[in-house]
Each structure stands twice: as C-alpha cells, then as structure tokens.
Backbone bond lengths (Angstrom), bond angles and torsions (degrees), N, CA, C in turn:
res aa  C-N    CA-C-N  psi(-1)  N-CA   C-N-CA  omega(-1)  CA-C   N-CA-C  phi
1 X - - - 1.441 - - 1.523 108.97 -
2 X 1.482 117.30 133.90 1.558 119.99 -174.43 1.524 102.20 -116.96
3 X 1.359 135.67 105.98 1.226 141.70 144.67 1.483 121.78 -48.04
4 X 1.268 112.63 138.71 1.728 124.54 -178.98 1.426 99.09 -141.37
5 X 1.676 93.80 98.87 1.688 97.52 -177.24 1.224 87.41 -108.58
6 X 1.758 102.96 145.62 1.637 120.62 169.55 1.180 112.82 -125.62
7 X 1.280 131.43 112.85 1.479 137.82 -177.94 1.347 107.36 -102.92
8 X 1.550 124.45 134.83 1.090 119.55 -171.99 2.045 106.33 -144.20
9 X 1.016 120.55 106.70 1.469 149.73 -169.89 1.284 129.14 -86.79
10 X 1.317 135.06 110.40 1.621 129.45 163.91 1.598 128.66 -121.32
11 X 0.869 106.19 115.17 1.782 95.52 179.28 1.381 112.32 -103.47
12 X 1.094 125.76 125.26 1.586 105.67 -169.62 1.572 85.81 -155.12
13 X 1.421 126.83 135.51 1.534 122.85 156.12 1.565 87.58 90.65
14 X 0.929 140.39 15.06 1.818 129.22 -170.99 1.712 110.53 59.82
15 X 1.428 109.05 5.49 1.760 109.91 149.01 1.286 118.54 -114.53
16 X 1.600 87.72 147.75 1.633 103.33 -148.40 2.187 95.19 -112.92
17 X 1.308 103.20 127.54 1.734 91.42 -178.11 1.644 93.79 -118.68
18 X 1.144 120.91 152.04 1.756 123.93 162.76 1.590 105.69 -152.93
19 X 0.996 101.08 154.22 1.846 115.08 178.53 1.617 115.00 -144.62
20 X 0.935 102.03 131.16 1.458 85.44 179.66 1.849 115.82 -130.39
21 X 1.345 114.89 130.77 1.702 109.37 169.81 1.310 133.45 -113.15
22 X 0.844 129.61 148.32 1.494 137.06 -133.21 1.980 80.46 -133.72
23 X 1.298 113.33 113.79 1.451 97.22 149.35 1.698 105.91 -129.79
24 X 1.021 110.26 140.56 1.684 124.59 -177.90 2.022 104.94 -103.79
25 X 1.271 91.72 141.80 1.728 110.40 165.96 1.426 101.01 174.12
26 X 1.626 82.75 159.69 1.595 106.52 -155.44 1.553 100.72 -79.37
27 X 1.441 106.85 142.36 1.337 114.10 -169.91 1.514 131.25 -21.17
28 X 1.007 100.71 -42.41 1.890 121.06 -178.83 1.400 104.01 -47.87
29 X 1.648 115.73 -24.00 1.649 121.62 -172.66 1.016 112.24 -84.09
30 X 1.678 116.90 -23.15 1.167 101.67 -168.82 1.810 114.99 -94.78
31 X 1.514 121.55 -175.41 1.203 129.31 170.54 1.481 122.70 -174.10
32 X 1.599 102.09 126.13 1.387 92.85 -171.83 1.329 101.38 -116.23
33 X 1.631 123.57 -170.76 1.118 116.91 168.02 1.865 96.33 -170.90
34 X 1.487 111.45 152.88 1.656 104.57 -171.49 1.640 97.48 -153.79
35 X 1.555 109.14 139.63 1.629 101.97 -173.34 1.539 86.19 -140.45
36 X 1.762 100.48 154.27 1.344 97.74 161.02 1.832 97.05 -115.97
37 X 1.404 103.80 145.18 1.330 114.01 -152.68 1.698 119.76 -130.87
38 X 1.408 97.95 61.69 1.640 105.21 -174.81 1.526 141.03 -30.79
39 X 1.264 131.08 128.67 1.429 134.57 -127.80 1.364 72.92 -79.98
40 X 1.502 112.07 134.53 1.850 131.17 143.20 1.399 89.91 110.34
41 X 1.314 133.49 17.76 1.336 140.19 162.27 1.419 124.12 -65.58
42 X 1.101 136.35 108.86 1.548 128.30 178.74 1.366 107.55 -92.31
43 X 1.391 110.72 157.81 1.694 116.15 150.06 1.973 107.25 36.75
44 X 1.463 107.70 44.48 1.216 102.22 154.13 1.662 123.16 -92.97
45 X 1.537 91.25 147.99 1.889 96.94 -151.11 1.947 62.04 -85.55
46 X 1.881 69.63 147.65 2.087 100.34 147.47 1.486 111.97 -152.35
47 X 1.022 110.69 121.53 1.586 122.32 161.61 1.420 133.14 0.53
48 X 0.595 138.74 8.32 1.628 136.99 -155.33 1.440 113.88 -99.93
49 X 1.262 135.52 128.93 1.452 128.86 171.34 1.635 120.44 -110.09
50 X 0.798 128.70 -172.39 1.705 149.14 -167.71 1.051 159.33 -169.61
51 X 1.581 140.68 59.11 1.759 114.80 -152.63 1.707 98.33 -104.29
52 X 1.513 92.65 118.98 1.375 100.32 -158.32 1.998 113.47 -53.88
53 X 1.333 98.97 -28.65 1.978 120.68 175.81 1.443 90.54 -41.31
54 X 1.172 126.17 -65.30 1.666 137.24 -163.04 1.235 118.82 -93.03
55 X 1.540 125.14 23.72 1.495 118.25 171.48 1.478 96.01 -108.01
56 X 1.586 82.36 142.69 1.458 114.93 169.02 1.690 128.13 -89.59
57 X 1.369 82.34 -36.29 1.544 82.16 -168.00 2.087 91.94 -157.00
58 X 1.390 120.98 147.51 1.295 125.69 153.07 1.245 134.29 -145.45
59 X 1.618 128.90 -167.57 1.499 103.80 -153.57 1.806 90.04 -162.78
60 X 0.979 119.32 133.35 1.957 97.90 -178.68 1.951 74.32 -159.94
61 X 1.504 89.56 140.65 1.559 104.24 -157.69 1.087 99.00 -154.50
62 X 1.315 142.44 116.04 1.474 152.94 107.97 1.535 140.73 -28.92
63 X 1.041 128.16 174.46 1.657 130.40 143.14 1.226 120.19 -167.32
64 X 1.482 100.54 43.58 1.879 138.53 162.33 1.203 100.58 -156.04
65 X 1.161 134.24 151.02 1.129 145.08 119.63 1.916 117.57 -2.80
66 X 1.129 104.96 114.42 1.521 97.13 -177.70 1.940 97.92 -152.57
67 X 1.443 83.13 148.97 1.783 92.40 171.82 1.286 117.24 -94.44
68 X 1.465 143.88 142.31 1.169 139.04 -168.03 1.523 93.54 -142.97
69 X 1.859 99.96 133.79 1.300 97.64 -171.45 1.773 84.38 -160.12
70 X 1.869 98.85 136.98 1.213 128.76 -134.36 1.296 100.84 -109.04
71 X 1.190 154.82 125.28 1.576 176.77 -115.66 1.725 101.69 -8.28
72 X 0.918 108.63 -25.41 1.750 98.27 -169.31 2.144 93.38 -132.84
73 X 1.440 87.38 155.41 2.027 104.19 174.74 1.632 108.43 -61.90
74 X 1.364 123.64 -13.95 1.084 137.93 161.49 1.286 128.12 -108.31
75 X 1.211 114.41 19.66 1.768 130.70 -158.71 1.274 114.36 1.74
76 X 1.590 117.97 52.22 1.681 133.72 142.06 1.551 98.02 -49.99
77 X 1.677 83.88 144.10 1.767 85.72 -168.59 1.342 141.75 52.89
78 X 1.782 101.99 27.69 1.556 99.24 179.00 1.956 88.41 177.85
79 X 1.104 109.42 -154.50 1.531 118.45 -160.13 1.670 107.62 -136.83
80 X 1.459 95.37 159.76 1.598 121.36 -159.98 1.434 94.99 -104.22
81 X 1.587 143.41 114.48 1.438 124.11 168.93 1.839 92.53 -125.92
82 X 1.466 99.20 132.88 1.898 107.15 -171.93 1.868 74.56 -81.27
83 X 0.775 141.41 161.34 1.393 154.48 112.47 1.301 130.34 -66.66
84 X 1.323 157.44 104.20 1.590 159.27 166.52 1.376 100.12 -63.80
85 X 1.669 115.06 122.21 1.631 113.44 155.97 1.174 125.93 -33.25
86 X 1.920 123.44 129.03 1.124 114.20 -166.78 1.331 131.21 61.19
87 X 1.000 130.85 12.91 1.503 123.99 -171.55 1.783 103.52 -139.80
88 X 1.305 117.95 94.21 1.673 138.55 -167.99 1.740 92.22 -40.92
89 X 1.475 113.13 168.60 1.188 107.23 150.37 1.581 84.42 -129.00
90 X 1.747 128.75 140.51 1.012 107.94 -171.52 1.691 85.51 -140.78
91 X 1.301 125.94 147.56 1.852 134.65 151.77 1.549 110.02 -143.87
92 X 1.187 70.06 158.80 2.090 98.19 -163.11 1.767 99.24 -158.12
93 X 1.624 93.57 129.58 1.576 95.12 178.56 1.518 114.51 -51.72
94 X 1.043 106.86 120.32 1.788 117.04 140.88 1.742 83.33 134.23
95 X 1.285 114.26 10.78 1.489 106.24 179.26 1.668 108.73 -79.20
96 X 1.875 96.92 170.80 1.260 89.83 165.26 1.401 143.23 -110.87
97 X 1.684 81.20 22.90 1.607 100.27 -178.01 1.828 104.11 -91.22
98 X 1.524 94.71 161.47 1.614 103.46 -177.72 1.700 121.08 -83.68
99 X 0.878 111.19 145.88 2.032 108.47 -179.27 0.963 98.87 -78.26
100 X 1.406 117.88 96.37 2.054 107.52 159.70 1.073 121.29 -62.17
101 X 1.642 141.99 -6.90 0.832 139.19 170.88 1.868 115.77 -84.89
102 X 1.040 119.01 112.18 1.047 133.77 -146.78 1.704 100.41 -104.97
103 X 1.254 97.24 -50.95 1.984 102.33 -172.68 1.923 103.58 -99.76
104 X 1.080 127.09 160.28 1.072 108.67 158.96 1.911 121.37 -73.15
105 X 1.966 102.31 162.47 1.393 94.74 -169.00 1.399 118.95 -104.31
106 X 1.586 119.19 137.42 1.718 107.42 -176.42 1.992 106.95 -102.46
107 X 1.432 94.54 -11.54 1.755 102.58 -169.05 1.488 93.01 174.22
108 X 1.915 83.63 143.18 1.568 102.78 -176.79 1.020 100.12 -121.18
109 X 1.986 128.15 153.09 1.027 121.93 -165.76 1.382 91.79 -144.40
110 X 1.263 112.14 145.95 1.552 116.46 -163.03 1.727 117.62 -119.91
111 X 0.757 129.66 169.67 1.446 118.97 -175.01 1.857 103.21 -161.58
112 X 0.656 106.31 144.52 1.885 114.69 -149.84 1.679 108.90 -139.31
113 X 1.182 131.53 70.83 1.514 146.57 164.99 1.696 122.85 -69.96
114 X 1.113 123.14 -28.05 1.206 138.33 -168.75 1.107 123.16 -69.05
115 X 1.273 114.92 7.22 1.658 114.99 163.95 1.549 113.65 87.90
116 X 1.927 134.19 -2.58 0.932 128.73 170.98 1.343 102.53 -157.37
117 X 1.129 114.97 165.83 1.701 114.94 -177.85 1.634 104.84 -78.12
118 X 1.527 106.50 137.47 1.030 132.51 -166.23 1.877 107.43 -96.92
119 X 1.355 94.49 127.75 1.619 101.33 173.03 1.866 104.60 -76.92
120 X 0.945 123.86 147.82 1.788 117.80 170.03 1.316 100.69 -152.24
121 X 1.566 106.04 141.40 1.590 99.91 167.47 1.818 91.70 -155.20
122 X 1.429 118.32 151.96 1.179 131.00 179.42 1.762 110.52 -116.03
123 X 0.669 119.89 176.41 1.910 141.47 -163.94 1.091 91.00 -161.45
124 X 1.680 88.46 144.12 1.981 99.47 133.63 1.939 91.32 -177.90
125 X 1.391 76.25 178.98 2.135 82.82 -163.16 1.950 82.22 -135.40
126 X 0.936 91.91 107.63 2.018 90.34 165.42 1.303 115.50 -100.66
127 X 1.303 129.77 170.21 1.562 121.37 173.96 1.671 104.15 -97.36
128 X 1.008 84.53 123.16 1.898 106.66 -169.39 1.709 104.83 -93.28
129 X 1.225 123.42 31.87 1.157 112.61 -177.31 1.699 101.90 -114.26
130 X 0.968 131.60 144.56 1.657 141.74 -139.11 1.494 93.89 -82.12
C-alpha cells in the first residue's frame, strides 16, 4: 500500500491554518520518476506515465525553473506546465486546484534554461482497481 500525504499550511496574522490528506492505494497506483537535467538541455525524455480518468493525486517538482512538456517535444497531444524553482505543482481529488494535465501521459520531456542543472521528480497515485 502507497500513501500520498499532502499537507498544506498558512501562518499569516499570528493564525496558523493546516490540513492534511492522506490518500492510500496499492502499489500498482503509484509512480514516480526523478531526472537530473543539465542547464541548456531541451526535450529530455523521462519516464513517467498517467491516465488522467484514474489519478488520485500528483506532484511535479523542480529546484530551477524547468519546462515540462507532455507526450510530444511540442506537447501535441498533451500539455505545457512552466514549473517555478522550488515551488511543487501538486493535485489530489477534492482539491481546489485545477488538473493541467488534460490528456493522459506516455513521456515527459523537459527543457532546462535556468542557468544550472535542475533537480525534477514527478508523483502520482492512480486508482489501481480494475
């Protein structure tokens, strides 16, 4: 069984809010994937899959600035996500953020401008039940 806990935190004004969700599925759901991704690199393939119907939860993470672009070097047939250094893009059902991922994913291709090699790693938890 693979847990995908997302904790999410604000302190602002000397009040403090946090929530946290827990979604569980059996290994088969889950998928990770992690590249190191040298600055001035285009359209390097990484592994990663997706069927967007059956995700539960996902996770696409930097610590540069990086472009991520979804089945094709032009992400025909799939989606464009800019990534900001450090800054997750993360969804999980019942959130209130939107799925940019629009098509399901067969390969992600990355592209790296930012002046240093970029850490990247992706998640996701699908429902693995038949």
């Amino acid at each position: 069984m693979t847990d995908f806990v997302i904790t999410e935190k604000v302190n602002a004004g000397g009040d403090s809010v946090e929530c946290q969700n827990t979604l569980s599925e059996t290994d088969e759901g889950f998928c990770a994937a992690s590249a190191s991704v040298a600055d001035e690199a285009v359209d390097q393939q990484c592994n990663w899959t997706c069927d967007k119907d059956q995700l539960k939860a996902v996770l696409l993470w930097s610590d540069q600035d990086l472009t991520v672009e979804t089945n094709a070097i032009d992400a025909t047939g799939g989606n464009t996500i800019n990534l900001k250094a450090g800054i997750p893009y993360i969804w999980y059902t019942d959130s209130y953020h939107v799925l940019l991922l629009t098509e399901n994913v067969a390969v992600l291709y990355l592209t790296n401008a930012s002046g240093a090699t970029a850490s990247f790693k992706a998640k996701r938890l699908e429902d693995s039940s038949p």
